[in-house]
N, C-alpha and C positions, 0 to 999 in steps of 0.2 A: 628582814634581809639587811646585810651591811653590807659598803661599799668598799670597799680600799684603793688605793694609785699603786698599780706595779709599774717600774722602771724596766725596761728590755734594752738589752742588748744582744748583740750579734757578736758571738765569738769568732776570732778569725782564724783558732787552730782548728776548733772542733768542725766550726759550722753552724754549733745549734744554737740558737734562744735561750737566753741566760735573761731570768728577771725574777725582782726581788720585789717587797713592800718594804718600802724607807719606815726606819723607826720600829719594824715588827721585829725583833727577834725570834727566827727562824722559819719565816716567811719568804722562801726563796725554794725557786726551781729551775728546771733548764726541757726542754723540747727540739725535736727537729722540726716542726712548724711553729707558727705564733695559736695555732686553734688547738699543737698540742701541748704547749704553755701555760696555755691558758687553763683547760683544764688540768693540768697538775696544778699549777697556783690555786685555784679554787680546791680542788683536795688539798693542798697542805694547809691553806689557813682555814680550812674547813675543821682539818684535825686538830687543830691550835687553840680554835675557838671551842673545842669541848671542853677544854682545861678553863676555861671562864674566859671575861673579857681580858686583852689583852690589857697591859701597861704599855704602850707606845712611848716609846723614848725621841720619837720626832714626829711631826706632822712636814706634808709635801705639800710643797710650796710652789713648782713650777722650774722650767729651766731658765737658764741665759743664753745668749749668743756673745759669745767672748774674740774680741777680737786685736788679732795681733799682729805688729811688724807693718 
């Protein structure tokens, strides 16, 4: 079994859950909930991962709190 970090966000046109796996190329989906994200993320780097291991062009790190003004 392998783990991966997806990043989520909340689109403010659509509504829905937008999230990605940093560094996977084409590891990215979108959902009207986060439980139907979640399963489409798992199918798509499901489907990914049949092609073999990925080459990751980045590893996730963690966020910041940036602060301004």
């Amino acid at each position: 079994m392998k783990l991966f970090t997806a990043v989520v966000e909340k689109c403010a046109d659509t509504g829905l859950y937008v999230g990605y796996v940093p560094g996977f190329p084409g590891a990215h989906s979108q959902g009207a909930s986060l439980d139907e994200l979640k399963l489409n993320l798992e199918e798509v780097v499901g489907m990914l991962l049949e092609d073999g291991e990925p080459a990751l062009e980045a590893d996730f790190v963690g966020t910041q709190m940036i602060q301004v003004g």
